[in-house]
N, C-alpha and C positions, 0 to 999 in steps of 0.2 A: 504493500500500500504506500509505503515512503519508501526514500531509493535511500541507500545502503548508507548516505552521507550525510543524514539526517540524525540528529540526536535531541532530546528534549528535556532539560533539566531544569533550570530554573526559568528559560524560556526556552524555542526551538529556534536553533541552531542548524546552518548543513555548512559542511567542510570549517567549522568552527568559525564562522559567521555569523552573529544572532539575527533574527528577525529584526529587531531593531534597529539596525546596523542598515540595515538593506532596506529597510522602506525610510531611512533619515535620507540614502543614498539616491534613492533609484526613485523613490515614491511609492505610491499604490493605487489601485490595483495594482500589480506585478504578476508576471510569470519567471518561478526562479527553477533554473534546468541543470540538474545534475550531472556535470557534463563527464567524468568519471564513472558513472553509474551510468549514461547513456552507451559508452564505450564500450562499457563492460558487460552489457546484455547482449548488445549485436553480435561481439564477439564469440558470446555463450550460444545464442544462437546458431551462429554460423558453423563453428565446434560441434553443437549437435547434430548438424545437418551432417557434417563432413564425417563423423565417427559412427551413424547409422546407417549409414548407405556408399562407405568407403568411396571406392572410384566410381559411383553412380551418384555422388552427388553432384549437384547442378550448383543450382545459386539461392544464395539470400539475397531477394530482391526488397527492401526495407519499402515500404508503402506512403508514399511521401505524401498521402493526403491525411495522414495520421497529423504529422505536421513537417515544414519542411522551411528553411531559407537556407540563404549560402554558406552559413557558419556548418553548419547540421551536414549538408550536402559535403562541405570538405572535410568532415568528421565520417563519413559514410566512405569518400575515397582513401581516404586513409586506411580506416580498415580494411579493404578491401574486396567491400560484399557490393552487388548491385543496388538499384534504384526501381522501384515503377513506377511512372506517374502517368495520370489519367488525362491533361492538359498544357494546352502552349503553356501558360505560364508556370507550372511543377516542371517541364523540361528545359524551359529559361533557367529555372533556378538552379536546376541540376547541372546544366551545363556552364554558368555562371561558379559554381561552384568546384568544375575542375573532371569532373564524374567520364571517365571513357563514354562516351557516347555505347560504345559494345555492352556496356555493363548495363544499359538502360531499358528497362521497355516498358512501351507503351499502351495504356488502358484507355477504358472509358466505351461509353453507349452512343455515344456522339461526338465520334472527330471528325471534325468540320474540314473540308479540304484542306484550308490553308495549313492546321495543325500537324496532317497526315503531310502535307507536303514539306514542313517544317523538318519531322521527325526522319523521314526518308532523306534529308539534305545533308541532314547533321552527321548519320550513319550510324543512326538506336539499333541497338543488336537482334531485338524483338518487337515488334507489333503485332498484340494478341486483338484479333478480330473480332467483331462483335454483331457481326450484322452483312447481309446477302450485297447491300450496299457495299460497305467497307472493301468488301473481296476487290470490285471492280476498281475502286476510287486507290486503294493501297498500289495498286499492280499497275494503275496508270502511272502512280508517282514514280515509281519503281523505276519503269520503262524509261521516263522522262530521265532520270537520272541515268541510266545503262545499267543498272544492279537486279540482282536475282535478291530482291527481300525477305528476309526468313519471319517466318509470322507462326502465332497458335488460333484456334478455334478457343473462344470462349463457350466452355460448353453446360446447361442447365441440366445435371445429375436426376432432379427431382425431388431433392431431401427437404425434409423440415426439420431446420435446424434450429436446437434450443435457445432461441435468444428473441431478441423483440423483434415483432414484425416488420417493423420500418428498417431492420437491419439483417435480415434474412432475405438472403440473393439467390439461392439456388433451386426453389421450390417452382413448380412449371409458369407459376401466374405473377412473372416479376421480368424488368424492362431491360435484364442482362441476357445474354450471351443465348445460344441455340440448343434447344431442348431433344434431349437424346429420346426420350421416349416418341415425340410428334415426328421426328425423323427428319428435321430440321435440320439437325447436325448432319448426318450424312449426304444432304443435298447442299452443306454448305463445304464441306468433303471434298464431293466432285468438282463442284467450281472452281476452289482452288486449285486443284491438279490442272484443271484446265488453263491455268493462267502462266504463262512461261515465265513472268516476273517473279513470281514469288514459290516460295519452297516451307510449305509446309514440315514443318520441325514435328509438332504435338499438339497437344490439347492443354486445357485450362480450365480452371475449377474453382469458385471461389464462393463459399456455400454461406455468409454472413462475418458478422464482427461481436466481439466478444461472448465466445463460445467457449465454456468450462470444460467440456467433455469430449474425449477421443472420438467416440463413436460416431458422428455425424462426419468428421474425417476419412473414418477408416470406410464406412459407403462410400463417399463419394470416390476415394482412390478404386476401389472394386469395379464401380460404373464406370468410369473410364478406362480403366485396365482390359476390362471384356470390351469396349469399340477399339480401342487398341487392338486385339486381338480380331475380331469382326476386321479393319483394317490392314491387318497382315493376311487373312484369310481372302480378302478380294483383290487385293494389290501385286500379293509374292512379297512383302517388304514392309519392316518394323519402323514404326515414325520413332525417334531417338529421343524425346523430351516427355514430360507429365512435369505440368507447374501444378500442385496443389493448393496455392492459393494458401489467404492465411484467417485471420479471425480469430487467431488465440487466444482467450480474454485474461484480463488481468485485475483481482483487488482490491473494489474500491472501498469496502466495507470492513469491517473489522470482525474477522470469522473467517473470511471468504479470503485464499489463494490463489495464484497465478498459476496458469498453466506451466508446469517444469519444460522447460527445453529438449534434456534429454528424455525425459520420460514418455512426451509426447513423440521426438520425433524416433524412437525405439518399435513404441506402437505403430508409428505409420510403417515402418521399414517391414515389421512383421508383417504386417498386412499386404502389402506391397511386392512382397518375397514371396509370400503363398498366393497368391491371385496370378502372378506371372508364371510360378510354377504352375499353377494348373491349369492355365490356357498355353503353357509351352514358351514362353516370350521369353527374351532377358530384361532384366532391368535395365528401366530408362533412366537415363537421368534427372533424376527428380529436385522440383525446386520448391521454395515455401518465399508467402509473403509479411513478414511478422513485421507490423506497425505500432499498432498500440503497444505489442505486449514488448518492443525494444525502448518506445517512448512516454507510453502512457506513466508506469511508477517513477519518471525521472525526475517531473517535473510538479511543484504544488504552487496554485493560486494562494498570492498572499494581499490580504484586505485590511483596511480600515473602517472600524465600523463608526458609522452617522447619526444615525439617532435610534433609540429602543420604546418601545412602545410596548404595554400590554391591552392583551382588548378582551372582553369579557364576551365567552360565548352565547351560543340560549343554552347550551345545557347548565349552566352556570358555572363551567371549568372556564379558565384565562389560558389565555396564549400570549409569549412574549414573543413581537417580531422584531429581528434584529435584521436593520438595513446597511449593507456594507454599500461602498464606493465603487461597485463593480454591477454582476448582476447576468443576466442572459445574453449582455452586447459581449463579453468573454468566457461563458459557458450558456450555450444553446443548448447541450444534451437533455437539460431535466425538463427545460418546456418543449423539444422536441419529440423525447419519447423516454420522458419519465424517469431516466435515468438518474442514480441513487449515489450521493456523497458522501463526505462525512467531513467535520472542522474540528478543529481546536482554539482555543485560546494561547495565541501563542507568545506574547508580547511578558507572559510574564505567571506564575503560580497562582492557583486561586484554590484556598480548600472550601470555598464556599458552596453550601448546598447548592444541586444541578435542578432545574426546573425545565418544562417544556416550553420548548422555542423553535421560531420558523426562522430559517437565516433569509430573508428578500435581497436583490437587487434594487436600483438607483430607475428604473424605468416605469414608464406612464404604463404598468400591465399588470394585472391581479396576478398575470401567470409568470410574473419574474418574480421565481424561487430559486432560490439555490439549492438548498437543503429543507424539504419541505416539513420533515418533524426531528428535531435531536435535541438529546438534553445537554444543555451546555450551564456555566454557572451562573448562579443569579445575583453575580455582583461584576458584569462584566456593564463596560459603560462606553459611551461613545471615545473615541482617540486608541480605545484596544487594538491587538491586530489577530483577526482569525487565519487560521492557513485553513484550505482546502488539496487535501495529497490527490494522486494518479491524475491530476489533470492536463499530460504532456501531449494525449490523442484527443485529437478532434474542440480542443480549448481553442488556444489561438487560432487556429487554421478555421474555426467557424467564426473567428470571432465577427464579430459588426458595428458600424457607427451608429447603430439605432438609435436616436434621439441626438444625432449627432455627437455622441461619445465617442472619443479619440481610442482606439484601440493601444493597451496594456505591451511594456517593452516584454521582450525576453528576457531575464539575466542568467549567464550561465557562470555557475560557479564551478572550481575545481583547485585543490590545494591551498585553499586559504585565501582565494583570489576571487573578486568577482568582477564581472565587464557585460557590457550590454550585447546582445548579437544582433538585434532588433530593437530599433529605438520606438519607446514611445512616441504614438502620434499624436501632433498636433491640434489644434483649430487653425492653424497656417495650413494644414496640412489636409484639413476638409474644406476649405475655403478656396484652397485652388484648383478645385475642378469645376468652381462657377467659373462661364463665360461671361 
């Protein structure tokens, strides 16, 4: 739930920095990113990928909609694991950022020509397809350049995977990739073949986002493994790649654990290892997209709270709301589907008795909550600072100017250092896109 360089003792602390320190410094809202602990997951990641599938492993592609600028990006080249990203500007950044173009590739339900034509310029090592369109629009780009582009099939399994609706991609009735049962996928199959620009690698699989449990993995690898197979059975010839895509969940509650790296990716390998044997294949080279679960525990929203208020309900219980300086314009998750936080008080110790409280946001909307019930203490007062942990996926990267609030810096800390990667924005800064 915190990343490894967090500690809390008479207040919270990461890399022996207090809270304090850092919102005298930086301000608040803040997002403060453990740039140590970001290092060290990808790493873990990527080590598991490599020690479960030896010389079949493929790549760690880090999912840069989780979140992404150029500091992150040359934090990714370094290590030396891929990138995917779904738009012109996640491959600006990527590429701004130093990233082999080979190491890249490219998503999304709607690449608009230009972008497709972008990505083919630059020389992304994969463009996973998405759409009967795509096929023709990729292989023109292709042509136009003189290159044979290696692309995968986005393919819809059919699973219902354990997690919220609005983040659940691979069940038949959702706006990704080509569904294996409707025989979509195999009509998007032949097309490609037919296309001399581009060469078919594999397929792709990406079944939702924060997902606890192997099992909706280990299907989806099975279903693609048997058209793999169906694939070599009409062709005479094994396609060489399986992206399985990623969704690992990660933490945010206090009870609840991250998906383990090697645990996870031992299971997939097992599963992977017996499916292939018993349709006769070798293993492909297999690859994972792990976003959240390398960035989400990295990073925690740090706040200032504004004013506190209690209101008395009809049942006759009270509720205390505590409105910090941030709100839904830097975490969208909870009013977009419900998604479950937790805070502290971090600015300083408090043994005072815990009551029920709503943490709100600074916006014009009943539905800007942060944290819609936790007990926090009843002598915490305006000037406090709460932290809110795992908020390093889909925080920033949703964030918005809603009510024209200037979107929150990033500060990455590591060894007792802190620096900004992404500055705070302005009212200069929303001002100048008036004509």
């Amino acid at each position: 739930m915190w990343s490894s360089n967090v500690s809390n003792d008479n207040q919270l602390s990461i890399s022996s920095i207090s809270v304090t320190q850092l919102a005298k410094e930086f301000g608040t809202p803040a997002f403060i990113l453990d740039e140590a602990d970001f290092q060290d997951r990808a790493t873990k990641w990527n080590s598991a990928l490599h020690a479960a599938f030896g010389d079949n492993a493929g790549s760690v592609y880090y999912a840069a909609k989780a979140f992404i600028c150029v500091e992150v990006a040359r934090w990714i080249k370094d290590i030396g694991i891929g990138i995917d990203v779904c738009t012109g500007g996640e491959l600006a950044v990527a590429i701004r950022g130093g990233i082999d173009p080979k190491k890249i590739e490219v998503h999304g339900n709607n690449k608009s020509i230009a972008e497709i034509e972008s990505a083919v310029a630059v020389g992304v090592g994969t463009i996973v397809i998405d759409s009967l369109y795509e096929i023709d629009r990729v292989a023109a780009a292709a042509k136009s350049h003189g290159i044979v582009q290696k692309v995968l099939l986005r393919l819809t399994p059919g699973i219902e995977a354990h997690t919220h609706e609005s983040i659940a991609t691979a069940h038949e009735d959702v706006k990704f990739g080509f569904s294996i049962a409707s025989g979509a996928a195999w009509k998007a199959i032949e097309q490609v073949r037919n296309a001399p620009s581009l060469e078919l690698r594999g397929f792709h699989a990406h079944i939702g986002s924060q997902i606890l449990e192997t099992d909706s993995f280990e299907i989806s690898a099975q279903r693609l493994i048997a058209l793999l197979a169906k694939y070599r059975d009409e062709f005479s010839t094994q396609l060489p790649e399986l992206d399985l895509g990623g969704g690992y969940g990660i933490a945010y509650l206090p009870g609840e654990t991250d998906l383990n790296p090697d645990t996870t990716m031992k299971a997939l390998a097992a599963v992977v290892t017996a499916q292939c044997e018993a349709h006769n294949l070798s293993i492909p080279k297999i690859s994972i997209e792990p976003g959240r679960a390398i960035v989400g525990p990295t990073m925690f929203t740090l706040y200032e709270v504004g004013t506190i208020k209690d209101v008395t309900l009809g049942n006759g219980a009270n509720r205390r709301y505590i409105s910090v300086d941030g709100g839904m314009s830097d975490n969208l998750r909870p009013a977009l589907y419900q998604a479950e936080y937790t805070a502290v008080l971090a600015n300083r110790k408090s043994n005072a008795p815990k009551i029920s409280a709503r943490i709100v946001g600074k916006h014009c909307e009943t539905g800007d909550i942060v944290i819609r019930e936790i007990d926090l203490e009843n002598d915490i007062i305006p000037g406090d600072l709460l932290a809110t942990p795992a908020t390093g996926a889909y925080g920033r990267s949703m964030a918005t100017n809603y009510n024209h609030v200037p979107r929150p810096p990033v500060i990455a800390v590591k060894d007792g250092k802190a620096r900004i990667i992404l500055r705070r924005e302005t009212e200069g800064d929303l001002l100048a896109l008036d004509i």
